[in-house]
LUMVEX-739425 format. One record per residue (C-alpha): y, z, x; residue in three letters. Coordinates in steps of 0.001 Angstrom, whole numbers, padded with zeros to 6 digits. Layout:
N
<pafi Y="Y" Z="Z" X="X" residuo="ALA"/>
...
This chain:
117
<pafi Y="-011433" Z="-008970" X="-003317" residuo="UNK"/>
<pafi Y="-012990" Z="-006702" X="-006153" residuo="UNK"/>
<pafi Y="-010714" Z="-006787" X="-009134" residuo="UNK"/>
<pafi Y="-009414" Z="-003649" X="-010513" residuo="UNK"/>
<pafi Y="-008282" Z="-002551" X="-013823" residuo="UNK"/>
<pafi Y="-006149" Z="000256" X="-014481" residuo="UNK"/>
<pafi Y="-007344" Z="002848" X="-017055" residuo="UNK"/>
<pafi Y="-006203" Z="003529" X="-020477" residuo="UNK"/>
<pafi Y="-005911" Z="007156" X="-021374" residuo="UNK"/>
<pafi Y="-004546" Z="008067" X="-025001" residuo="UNK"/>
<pafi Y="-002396" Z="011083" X="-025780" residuo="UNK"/>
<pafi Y="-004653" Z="013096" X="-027770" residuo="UNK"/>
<pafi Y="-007593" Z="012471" X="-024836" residuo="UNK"/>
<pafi Y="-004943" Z="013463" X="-022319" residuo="UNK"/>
<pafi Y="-004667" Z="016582" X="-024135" residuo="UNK"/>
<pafi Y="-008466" Z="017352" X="-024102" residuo="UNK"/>
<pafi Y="-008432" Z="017281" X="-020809" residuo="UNK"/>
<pafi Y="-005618" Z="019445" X="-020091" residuo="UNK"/>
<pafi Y="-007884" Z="022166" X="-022041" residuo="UNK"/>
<pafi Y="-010698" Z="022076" X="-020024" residuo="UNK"/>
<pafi Y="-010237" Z="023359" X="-017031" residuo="UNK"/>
<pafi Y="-012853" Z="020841" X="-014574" residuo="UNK"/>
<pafi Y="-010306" Z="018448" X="-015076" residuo="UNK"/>
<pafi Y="-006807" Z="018727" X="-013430" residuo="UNK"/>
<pafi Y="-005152" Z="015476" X="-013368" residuo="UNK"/>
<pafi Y="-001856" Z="014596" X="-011356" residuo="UNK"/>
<pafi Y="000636" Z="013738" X="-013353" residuo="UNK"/>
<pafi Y="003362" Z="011096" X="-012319" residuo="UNK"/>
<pafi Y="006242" Z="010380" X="-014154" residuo="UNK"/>
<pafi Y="008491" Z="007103" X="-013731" residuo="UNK"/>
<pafi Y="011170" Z="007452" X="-016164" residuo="UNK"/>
<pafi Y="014624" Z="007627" X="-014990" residuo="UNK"/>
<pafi Y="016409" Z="011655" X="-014013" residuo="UNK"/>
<pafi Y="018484" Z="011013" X="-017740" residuo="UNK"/>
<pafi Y="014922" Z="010255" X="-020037" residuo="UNK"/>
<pafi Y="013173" Z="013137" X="-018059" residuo="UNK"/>
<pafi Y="016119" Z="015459" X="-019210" residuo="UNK"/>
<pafi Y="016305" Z="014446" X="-022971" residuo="UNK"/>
<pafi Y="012216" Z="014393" X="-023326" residuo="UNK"/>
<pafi Y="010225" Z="016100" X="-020456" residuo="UNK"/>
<pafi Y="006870" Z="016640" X="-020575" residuo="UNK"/>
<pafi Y="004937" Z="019452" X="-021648" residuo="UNK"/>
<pafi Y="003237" Z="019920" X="-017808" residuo="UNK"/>
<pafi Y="004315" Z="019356" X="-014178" residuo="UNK"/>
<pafi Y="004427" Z="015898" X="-012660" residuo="UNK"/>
<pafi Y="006221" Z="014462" X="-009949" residuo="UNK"/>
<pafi Y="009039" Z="012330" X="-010768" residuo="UNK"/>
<pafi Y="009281" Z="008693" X="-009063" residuo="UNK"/>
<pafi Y="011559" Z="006958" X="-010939" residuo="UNK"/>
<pafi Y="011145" Z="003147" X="-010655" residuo="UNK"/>
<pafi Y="014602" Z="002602" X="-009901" residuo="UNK"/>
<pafi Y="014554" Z="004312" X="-006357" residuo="UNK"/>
<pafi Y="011457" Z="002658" X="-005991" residuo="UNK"/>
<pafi Y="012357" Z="001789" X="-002638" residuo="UNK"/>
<pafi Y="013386" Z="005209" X="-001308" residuo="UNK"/>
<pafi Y="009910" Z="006831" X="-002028" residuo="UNK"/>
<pafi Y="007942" Z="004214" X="-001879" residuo="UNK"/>
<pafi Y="007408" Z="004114" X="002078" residuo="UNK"/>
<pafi Y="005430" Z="007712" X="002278" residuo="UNK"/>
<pafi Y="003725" Z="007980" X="-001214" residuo="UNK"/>
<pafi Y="000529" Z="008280" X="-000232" residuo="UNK"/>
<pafi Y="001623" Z="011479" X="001551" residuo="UNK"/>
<pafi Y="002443" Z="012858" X="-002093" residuo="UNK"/>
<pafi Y="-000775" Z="011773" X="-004166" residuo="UNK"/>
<pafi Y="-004048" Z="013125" X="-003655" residuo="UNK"/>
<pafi Y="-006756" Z="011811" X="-003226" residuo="UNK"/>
<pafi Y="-009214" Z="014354" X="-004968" residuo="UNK"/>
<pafi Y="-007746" Z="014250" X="-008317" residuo="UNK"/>
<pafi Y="-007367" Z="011857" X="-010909" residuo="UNK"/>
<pafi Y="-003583" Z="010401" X="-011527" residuo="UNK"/>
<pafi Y="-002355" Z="009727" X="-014718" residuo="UNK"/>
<pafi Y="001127" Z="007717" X="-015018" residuo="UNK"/>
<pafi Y="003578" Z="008398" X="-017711" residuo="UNK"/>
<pafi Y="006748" Z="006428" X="-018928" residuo="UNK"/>
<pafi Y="008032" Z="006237" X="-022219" residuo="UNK"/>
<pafi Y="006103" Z="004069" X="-023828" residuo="UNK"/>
<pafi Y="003203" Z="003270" X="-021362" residuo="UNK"/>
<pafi Y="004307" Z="-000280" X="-019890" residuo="UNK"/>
<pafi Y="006555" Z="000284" X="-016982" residuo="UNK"/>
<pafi Y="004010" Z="003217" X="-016073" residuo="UNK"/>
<pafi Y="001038" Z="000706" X="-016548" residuo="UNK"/>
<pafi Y="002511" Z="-001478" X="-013986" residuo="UNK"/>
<pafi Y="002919" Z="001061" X="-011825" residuo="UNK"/>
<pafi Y="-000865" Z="002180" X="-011721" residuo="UNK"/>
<pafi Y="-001108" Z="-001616" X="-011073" residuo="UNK"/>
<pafi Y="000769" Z="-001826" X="-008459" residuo="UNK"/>
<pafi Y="-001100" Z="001576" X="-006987" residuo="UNK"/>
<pafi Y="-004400" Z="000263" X="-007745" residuo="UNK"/>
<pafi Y="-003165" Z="-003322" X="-005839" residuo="UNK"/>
<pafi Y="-002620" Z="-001554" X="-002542" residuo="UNK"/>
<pafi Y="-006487" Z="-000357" X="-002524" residuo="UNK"/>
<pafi Y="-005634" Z="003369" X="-001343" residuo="UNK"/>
<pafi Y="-008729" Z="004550" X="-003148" residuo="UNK"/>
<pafi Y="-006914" Z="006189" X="-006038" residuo="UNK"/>
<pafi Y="-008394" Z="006671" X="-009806" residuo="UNK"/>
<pafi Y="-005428" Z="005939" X="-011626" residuo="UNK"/>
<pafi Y="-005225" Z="006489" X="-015558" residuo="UNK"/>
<pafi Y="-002330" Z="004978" X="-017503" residuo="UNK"/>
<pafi Y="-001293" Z="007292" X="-020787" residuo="UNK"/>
<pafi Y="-001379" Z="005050" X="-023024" residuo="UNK"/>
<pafi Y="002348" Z="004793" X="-025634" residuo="UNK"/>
<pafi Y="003277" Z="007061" X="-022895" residuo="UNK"/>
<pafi Y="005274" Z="010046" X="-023601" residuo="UNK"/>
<pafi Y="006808" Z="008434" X="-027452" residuo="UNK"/>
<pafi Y="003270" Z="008471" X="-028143" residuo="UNK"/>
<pafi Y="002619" Z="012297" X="-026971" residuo="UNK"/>
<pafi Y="005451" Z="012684" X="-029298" residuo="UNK"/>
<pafi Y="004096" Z="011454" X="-032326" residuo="UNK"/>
<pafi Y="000147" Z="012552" X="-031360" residuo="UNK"/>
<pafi Y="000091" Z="015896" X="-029356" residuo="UNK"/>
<pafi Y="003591" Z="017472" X="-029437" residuo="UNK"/>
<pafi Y="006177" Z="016824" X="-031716" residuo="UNK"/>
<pafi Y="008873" Z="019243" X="-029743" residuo="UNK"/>
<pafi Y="009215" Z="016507" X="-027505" residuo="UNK"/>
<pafi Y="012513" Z="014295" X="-029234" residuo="UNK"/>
<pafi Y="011993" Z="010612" X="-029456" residuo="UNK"/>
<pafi Y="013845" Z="008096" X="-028213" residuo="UNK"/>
């Protein structure tokens, strides 16, 4: 089996490429409905929190495509990066991108409306 690494992506490069327009990643968020609510992001994403893991789980491919690159987000970039792992470990043919401090880190780098936590 090939091995497979998930990629790093850093706040500030996230927000490069949200300004040009070639590249339109697909943003998935993990956090739970109450982190979401006190610190959203700044840009759509479909919201799979890990806790009902097991409710969405079964059809996700049906949700992600294939044609665009997806970039996970959490609050600081480790339950997210195992969850590109785990994406990447099913070999669906995905080009996964972890953001890297996750969204504390788009607080402090990109956009400082976003509250901490």
């Amino acid at each position: 089996m090939k091995s497979k690494f998930l990629n790093q992506l850093g706040p500030k490069d996230l927000k490069v490429w949200f300004e040009q327009e070639s590249l339109n990643p697909f943003l998935i968020d993990v956090r739970e409905a109450d982190e979401i609510s006190f610190a959203p992001f700044t840009y759509e994403v479909l919201h799979l929190p890990l806790s009902r893991f097991s409710e969405w789980s079964i059809n996700l491919t049906e949700k992600l495509p294939l044609d665009q690159d997806i970039v996970v987000i959490c609050h600081s970039g480790i339950r997210s990066a195992n969850f590109g792992d785990w994406i990447l470990s099913q070999e669906w043919g995905y080009k996964v991108w972890n953001l890297t401090g996750g969204i504390d880190a788009w607080s402090l780098f990109v956009d400082s409306n976003i509250p901490r936590y």
